[in-house]
N, C-alpha and C positions, 0 to 999 in steps of 0.2 A: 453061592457064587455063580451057579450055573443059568439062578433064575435073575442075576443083577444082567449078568453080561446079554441074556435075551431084552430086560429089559430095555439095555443102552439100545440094543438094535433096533426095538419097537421106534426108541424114542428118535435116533439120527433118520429111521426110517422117515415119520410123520413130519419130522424136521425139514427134509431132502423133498415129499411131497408138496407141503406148504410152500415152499421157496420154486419148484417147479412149477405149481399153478402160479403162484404171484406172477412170475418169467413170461408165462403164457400170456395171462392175461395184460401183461405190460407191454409185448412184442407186439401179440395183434393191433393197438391202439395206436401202436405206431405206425405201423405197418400200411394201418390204415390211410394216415396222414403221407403216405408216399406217393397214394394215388395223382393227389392231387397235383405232383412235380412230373416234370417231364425223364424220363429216365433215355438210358442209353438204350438200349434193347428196343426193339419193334416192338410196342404195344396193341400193335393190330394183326400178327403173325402170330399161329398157333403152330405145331408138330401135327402131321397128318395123323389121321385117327383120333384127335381131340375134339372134343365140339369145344362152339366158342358161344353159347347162351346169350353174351353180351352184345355180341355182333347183331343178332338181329333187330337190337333195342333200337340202334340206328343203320337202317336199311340205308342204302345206297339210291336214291329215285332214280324211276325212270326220264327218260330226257320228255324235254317238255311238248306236249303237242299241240299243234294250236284248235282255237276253241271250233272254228268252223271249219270242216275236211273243203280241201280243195275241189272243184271240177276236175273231173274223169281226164280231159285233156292236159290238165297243168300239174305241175309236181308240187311237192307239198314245200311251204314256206322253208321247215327247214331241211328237207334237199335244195332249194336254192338258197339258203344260208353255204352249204358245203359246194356247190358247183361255181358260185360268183357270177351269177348270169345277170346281168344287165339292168336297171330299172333305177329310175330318181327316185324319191320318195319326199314329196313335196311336204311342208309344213313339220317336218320334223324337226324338235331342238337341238340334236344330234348336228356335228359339225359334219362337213366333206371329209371322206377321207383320205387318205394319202397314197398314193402308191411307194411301190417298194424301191423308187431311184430315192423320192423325196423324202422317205422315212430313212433314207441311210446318203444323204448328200451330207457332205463337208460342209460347214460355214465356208463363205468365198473368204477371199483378202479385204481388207480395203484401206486403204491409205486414212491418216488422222487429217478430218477436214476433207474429205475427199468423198462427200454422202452427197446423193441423188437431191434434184431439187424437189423443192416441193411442188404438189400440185396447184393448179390456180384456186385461187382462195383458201390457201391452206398458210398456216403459218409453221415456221420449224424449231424447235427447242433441242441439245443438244446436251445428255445428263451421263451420268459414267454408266452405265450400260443403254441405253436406245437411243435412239434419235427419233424425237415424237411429231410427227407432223399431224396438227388439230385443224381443222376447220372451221376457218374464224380469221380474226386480227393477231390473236397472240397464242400460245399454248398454257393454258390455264395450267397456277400452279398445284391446285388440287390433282390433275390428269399424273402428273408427271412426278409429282410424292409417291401418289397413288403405286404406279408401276416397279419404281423404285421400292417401294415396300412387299411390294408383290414380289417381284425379283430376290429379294433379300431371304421372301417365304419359304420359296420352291430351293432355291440356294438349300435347305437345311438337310435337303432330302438329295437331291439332287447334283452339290458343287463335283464327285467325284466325276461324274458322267459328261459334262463341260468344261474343263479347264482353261476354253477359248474364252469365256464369258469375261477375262481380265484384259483379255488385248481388245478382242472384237464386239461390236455392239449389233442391239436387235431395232426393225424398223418399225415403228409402229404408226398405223394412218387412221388417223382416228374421225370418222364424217360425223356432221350433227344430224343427216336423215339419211333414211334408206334409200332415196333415192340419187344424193350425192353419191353415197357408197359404189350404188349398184354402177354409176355414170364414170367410178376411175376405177372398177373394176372387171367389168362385162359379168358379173354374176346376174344369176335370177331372181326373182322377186322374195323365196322364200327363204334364199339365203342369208343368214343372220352374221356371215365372219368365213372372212378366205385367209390363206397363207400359203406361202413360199416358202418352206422348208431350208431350199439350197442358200436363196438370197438372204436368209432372215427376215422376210418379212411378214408382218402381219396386218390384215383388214378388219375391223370392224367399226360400227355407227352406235350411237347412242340408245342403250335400250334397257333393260333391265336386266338381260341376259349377257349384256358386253364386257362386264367382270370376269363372267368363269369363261365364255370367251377367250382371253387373253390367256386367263391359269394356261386352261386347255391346250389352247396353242405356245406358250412360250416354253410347256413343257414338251410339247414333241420337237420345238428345235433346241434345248438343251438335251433332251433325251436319246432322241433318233440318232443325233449325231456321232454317238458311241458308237455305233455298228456301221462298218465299213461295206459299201455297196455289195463285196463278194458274201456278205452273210449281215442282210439288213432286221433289223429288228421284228420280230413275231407279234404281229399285226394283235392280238390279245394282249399281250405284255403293252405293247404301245398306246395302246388306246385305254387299255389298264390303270397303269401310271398316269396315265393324261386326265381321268375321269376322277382318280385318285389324289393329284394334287388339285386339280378345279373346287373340287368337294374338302380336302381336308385342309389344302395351304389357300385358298382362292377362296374359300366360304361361300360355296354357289352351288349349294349340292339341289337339284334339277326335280321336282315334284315326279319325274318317271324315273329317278333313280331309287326313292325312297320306296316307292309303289310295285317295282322289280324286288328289290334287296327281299320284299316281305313274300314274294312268291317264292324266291329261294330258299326262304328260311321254310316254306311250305312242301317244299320236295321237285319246285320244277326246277328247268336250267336244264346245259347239253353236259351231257358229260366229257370229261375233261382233254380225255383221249380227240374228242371230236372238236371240242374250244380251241382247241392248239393247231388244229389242222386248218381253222377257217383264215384263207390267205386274203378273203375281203368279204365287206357288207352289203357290197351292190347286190341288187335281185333277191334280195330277204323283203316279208312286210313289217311294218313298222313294228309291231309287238314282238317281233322273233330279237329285231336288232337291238331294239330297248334293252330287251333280257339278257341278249349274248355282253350287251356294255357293263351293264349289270353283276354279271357274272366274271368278269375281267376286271372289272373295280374292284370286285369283293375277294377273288382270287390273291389280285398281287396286293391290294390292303393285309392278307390276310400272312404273306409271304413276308413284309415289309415288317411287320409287329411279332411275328413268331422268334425270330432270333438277333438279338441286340448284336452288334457290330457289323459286320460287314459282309457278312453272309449273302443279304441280298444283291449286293456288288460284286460277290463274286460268284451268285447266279446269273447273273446278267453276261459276266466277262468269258464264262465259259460257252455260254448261248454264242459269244459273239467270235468267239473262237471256234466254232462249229460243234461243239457238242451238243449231241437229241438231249432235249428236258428233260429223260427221267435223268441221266448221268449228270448232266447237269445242277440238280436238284439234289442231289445224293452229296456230291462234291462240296456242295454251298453249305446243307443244313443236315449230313450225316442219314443217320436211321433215326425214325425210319419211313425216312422220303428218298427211298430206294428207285422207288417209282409214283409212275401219275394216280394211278388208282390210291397207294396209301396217301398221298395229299389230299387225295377228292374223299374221302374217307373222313380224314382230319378238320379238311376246311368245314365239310359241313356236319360236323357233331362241333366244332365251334360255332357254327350259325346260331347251333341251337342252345348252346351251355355258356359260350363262351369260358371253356376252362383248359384252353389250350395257349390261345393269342390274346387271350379277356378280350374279342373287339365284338362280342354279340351285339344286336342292335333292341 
């Protein structure tokens, strides 16, 4: 009897071991599979005294420096990215950019029937959101489908941000050369497209660029207009979004935007604490400002696909209610974008995996 009762023991023993490795081997596999979801917890915060081995798999790059050191006299491209000193930069695809009245002006009023006439030789067509004034005899009905279908694009991303876009319309002057252009707008030779933020309107002439053009622009006057002069919108996030729907709702994505995105994906760009601070692009050279556009595309693209609903609307709302981006950003999308450094974290081991926001390139 005494040697039955050890045996049961032997046997519920091997019993109880086999069903414990099975367990094992069943948890881990799954376990596994968790990686690949996003969980609640910070996935990039360790307990001090831990090493984090993974962490260095994807290092943080240094910010980017440019390829030739400046003269002893002049400060380096991007110290004048962060100071905003002065300078044109001629021959760039890159639009004007906006100051901080006309990125946060109100749409004006204007009465039904009650729009600016046209210029001389211009003709004016009048459709439920703009009033297209073309250059020519009539307003071609390709121009003005066109717009309307565009409008309709940015709309998907965008209608929360514009609610005026149902009463009030956008002005659109459309030249067939650069030189009519330049002759009702006083711009310069190199400029490809002006705009009027406050009035709604927009400039551009016939070219192959004058599609993302318009994205560009119709997105900073449906966009801009959210953020009221006392707290105008964050010159990155603005030109972010703008380069963002040019590229993704406009289908004009820019041969130096694609030619940036892959330096990013290679470790350069500013870091994000520093992206956030830059209040304008004047007095940068041309390669810094590419990148810095670059990196604001890829930013808020990356901000925009990370969390479905409305998350990204109510980062915005709180920017526009004065709260700093890291709180901001916390509020909108939780942990663990607590702050800017775990987003710059995030954004770029997505660059490279895409197994965050799936938007690698």
């Amino acid at each position: 009897m005494d040697i039955l009762h050890k045996l049961r023991i032997l046997f519920w023993g091997l019993v109880l071991g086999l069903w414990g490795l099975f367990m094992y081997q069943y948890m881990s596999e799954d376990m596994s599979t968790l990686k690949r979801f996003k969980i609640g917890k910070n996935p990039f915060s360790s307990k001090p005294g831990i090493s984090r081995p993974t962490l260095n798999k994807y290092p943080i790059p240094a910010p980017f420096v440019p390829r030739q050191p400046p003269p002893a006299d002049r400060p380096s491209s991007l110290d004048l990215v962060k100071k905003g000193e002065i300078k044109d930069v001629a021959g760039t695809p890159l639009l004007p950019e906006h100051s901080a009245v006309e990125r946060s002006a109100t749409p004006g009023e204007d009465g039904e029937g009650n729009y600016p006439r046209p210029p001389a030789g211009f003709a004016m067509k009048v459709t439920r959101h703009f009033v297209v004034y073309e250059e020519g005899a009539e307003v071609s009905e390709q121009l003005y489908e066109t717009l309307e279908s565009l409008h309709g694009n940015i709309m998907l991303d965008l209608v929360a941000f514009s609610p005026w876009t149902r009463e009030k319309k956008v002005y659109i002057y459309y030249s067939q050369t650069g030189e009519s252009y330049r002759r009702i707008t006083g711009r310069p030779a190199w400029s490809g497209g002006a705009a009027s933020l406050g009035e709604r309107k927009i400039y551009v002439y016939r070219s192959d660029e004058a599609f993302g053009i318009l994205a560009h622009e119709l997105t900073h006057i449906y966009f801009d207009s959210f953020f009221p002069p006392s707290s105008p919108s964050p010159l990155w996030l603005s030109e972010g979004i703008a380069t963002y729907i040019q590229s993704e709702r406009g289908f004009s994505t820019p041969n130096w935007l694609r030619q940036n995105l892959k330096l990013l994906e290679g470790g350069s760009g500013f870091k994000l604490n520093d992206l956030v601070r830059i209040e304008n692009m004047q007095g940068a050279d041309e390669d810094n400002v590419r990148l810095w556009y670059a990196q604001s595309y890829s930013v808020v693209r990356f901000l925009m696909k990370l969390k479905a609903g409305n998350a990204f609307y109510t980062f915005c709302k709180k920017l526009r209610e004065g709260d700093p981006a890291h709180k901001a950003l916390y509020q909108a999308y939780g942990m663990p974008y607590n702050k800017l450094s775990s987003l710059e974290f995030a954004w770029r081991y997505d660059l490279k995996t895409g197994k965050i926001a799936g938007m690698n390139r």
